[in-house]
KELOGU-223499 format. One record per residue: x, y, z of N, C-alpha, C, O in turn; residue in three letters. Coordinates in steps of 0.05 Angstrom, whole numbers, padded with zeros to 5 digits, always signed. Layout:
<pts>
XYZXYZXYZXYZALA;...
</pts>
This chain:
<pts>
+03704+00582+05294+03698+00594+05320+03674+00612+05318+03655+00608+05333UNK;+03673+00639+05294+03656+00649+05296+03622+00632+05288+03601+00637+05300UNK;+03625+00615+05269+03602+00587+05267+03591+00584+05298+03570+00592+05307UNK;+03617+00567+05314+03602+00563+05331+03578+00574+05352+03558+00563+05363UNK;+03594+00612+05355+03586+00622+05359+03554+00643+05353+03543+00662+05365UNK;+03547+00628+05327+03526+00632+05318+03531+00655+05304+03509+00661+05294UNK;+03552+00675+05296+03556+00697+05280+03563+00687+05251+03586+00687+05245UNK;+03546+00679+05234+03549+00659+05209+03564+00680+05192+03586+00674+05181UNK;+03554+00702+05188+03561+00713+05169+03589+00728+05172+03601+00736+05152UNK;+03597+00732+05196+03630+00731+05204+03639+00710+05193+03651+00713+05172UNK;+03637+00687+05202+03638+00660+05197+03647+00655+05166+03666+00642+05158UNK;+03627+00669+05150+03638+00672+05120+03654+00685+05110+03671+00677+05094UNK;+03651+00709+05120+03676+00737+05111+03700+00722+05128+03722+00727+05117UNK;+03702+00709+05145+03733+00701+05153+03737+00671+05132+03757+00662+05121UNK;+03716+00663+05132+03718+00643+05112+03728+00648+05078+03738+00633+05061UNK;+03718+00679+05078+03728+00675+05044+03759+00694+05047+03777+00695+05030UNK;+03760+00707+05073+03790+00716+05077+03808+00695+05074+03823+00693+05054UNK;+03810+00677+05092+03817+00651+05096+03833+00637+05067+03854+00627+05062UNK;+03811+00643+05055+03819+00622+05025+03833+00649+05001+03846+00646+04980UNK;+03826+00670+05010+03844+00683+04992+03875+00686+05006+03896+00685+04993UNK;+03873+00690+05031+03904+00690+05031+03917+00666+05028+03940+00669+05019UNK;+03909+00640+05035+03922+00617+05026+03925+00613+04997+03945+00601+04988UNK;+03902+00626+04976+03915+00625+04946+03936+00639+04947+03950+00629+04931UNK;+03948+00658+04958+03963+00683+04952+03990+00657+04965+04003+00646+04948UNK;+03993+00652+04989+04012+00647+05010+04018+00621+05004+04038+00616+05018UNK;+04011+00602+04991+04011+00572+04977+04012+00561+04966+03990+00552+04963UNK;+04024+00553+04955+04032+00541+04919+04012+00527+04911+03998+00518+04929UNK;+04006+00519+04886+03988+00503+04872+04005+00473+04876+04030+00473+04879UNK;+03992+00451+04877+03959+00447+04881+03956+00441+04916+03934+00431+04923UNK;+03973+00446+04935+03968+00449+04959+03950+00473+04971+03932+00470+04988UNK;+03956+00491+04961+03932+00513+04971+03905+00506+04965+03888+00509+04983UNK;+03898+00495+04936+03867+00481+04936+03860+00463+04949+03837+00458+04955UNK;+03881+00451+04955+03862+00426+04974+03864+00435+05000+03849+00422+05015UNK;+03876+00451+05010+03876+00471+05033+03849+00481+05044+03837+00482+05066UNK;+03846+00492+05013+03821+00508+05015+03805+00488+05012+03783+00497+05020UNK;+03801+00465+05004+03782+00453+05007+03758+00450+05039+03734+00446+05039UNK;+03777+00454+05060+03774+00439+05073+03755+00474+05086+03735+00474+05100UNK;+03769+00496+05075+03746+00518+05075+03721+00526+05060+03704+00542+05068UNK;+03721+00513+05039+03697+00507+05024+03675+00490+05045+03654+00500+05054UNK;+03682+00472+05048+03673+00450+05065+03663+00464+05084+03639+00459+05087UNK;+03675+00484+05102+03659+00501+05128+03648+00516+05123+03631+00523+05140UNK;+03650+00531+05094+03630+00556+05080+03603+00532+05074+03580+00543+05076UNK;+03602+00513+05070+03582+00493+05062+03566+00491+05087+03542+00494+05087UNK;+03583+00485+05110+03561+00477+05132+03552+00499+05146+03531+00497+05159UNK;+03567+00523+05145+03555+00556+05151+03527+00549+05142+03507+00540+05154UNK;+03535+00560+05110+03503+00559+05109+03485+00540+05102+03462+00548+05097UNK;+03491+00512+05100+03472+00488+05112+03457+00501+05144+03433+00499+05149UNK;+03473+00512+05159+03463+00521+05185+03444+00550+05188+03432+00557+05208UNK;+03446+00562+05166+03432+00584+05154+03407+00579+05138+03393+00599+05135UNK;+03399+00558+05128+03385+00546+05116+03385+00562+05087+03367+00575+05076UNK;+03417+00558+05076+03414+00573+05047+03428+00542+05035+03452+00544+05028UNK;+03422+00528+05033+03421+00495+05018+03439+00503+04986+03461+00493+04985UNK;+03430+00520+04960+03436+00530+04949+03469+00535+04947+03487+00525+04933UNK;+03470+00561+04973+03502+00567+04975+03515+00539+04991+03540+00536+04992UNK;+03503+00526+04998+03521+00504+05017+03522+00484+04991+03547+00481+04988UNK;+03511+00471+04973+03512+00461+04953+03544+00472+04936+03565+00459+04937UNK;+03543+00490+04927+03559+00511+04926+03585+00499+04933+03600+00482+04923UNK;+03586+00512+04950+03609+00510+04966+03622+00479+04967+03646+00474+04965UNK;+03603+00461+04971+03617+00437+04975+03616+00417+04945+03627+00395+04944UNK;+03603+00429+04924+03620+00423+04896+03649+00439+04888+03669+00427+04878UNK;+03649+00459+04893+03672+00467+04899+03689+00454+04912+03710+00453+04899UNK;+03691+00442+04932+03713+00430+04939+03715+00392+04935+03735+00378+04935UNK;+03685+00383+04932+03698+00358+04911+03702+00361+04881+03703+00340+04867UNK;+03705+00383+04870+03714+00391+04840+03749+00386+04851+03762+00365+04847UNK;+03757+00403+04860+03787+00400+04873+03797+00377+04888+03821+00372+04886UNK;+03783+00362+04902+03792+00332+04922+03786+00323+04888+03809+00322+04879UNK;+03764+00315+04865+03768+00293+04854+03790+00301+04828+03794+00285+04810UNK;+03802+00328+04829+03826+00325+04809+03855+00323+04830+03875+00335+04820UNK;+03858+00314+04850+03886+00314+04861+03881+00287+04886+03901+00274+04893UNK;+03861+00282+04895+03859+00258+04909+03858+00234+04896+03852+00238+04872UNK;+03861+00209+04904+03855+00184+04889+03825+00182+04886+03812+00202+04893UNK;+03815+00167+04879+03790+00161+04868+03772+00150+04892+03748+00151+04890UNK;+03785+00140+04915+03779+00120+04927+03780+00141+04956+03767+00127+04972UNK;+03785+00159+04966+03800+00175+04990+03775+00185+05005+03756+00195+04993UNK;+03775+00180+05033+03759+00178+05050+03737+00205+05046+03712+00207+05047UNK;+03763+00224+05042+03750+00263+05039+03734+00263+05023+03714+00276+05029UNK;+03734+00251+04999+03708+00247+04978+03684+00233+04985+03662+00239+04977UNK;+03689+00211+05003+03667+00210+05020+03650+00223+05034+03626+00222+05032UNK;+03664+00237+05050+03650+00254+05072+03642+00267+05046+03620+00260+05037UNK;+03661+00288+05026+03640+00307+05010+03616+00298+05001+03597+00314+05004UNK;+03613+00274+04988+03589+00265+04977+03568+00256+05003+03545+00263+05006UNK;+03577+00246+05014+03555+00248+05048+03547+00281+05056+03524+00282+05062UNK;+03556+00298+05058+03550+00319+05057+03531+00346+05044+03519+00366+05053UNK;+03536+00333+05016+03521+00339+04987+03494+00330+04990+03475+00344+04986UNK;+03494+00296+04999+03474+00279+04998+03450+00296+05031+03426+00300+05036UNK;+03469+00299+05042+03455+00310+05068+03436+00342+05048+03413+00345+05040UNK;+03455+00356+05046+03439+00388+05038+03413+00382+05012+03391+00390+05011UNK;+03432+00359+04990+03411+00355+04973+03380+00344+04999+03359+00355+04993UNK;+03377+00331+05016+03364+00310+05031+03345+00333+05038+03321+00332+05033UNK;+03361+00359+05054+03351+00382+05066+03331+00400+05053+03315+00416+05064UNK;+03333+00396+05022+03325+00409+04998+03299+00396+04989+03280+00405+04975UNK;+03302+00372+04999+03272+00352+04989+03282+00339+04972+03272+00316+04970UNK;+03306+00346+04951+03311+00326+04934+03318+00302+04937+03342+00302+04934UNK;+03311+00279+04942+03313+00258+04954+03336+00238+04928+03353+00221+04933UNK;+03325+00251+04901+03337+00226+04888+03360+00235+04880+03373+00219+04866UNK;+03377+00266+04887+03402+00271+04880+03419+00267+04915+03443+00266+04920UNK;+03394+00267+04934+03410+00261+04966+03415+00229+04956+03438+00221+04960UNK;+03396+00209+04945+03415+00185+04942+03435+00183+04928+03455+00173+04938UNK;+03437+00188+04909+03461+00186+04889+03480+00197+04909+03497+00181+04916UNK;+03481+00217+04918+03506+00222+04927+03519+00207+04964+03540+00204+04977UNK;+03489+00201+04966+03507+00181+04992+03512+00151+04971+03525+00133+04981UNK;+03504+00147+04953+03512+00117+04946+03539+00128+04933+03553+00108+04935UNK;+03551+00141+04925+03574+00147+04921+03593+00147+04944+03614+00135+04941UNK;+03587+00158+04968+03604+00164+04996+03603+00134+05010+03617+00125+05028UNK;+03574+00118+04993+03579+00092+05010+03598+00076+04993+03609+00060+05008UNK;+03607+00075+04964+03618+00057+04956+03651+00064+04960+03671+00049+04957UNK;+03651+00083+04966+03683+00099+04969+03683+00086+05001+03700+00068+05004UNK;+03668+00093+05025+03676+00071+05051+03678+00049+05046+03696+00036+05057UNK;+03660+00035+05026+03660-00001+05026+03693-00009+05010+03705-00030+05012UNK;+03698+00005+05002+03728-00007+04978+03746+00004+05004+03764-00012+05011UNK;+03745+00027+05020+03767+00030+05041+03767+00013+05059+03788+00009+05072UNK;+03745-00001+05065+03740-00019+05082+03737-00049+05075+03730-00067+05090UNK;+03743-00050+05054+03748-00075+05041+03777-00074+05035+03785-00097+05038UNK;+03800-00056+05027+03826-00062+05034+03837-00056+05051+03861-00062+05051UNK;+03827-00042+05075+03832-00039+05103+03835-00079+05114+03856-00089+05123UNK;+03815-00090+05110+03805-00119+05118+03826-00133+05108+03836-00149+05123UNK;+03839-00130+05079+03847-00149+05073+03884-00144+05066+03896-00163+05056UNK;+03894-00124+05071+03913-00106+05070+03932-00121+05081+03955-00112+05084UNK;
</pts>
């Protein structure tokens, strides 16, 4: 809410409140992937801040956690690596923005290849 609102840096401080009381209030390993999904909004904060760096950050942080408790194959690791591939893209790095969308693309093509044949 506060993001939308353009107050980013509210946006963060509720963002890193957020993930400490869910460590506190949540058992392992559901609170991390919880928090994943706040990592993920601390990422596009400041993608929208133009701090590339902390949004990098933030969203290895939460495919460090989706790739020890999700399957290998799970849509959310997509988006993360589409995401990664976007801020790396933002950064100029072009050849770590591919690597990481050819990763988010081969994780859609196998979901969408046993989606097809399922």
């Amino acid at each position: 809410m506060k993001a939308e609102q353009g107050d980013y840096q509210q946006a963060i401080r509720f963002y890193e409140k957020t993930i400490s009381i869910e460590e506190k209030s949540i058992p392992l390993p559901l609170s991390s992937l919880v928090n994943t999904y706040n990592y993920n909004n601390m990422s596009g904060v400041y993608a929208k801040l133009h701090d590339y760096t902390n949004a990098i950050v933030y969203s290895e942080k939460s495919l460090t956690i989706k790739q020890q408790i999700l399957p290998a194959n799970h849509h959310d690791l997509a988006v993360t690596y589409n995401r990664i591939g976007l801020t790396h893209e933002n950064m100029n790095d072009y050849s770590k923005a591919h690597a990481s969308y050819k990763l988010a693309i081969e994780i859609a093509q196998v979901k969408k290849f046993k989606k097809k044949f399922a």
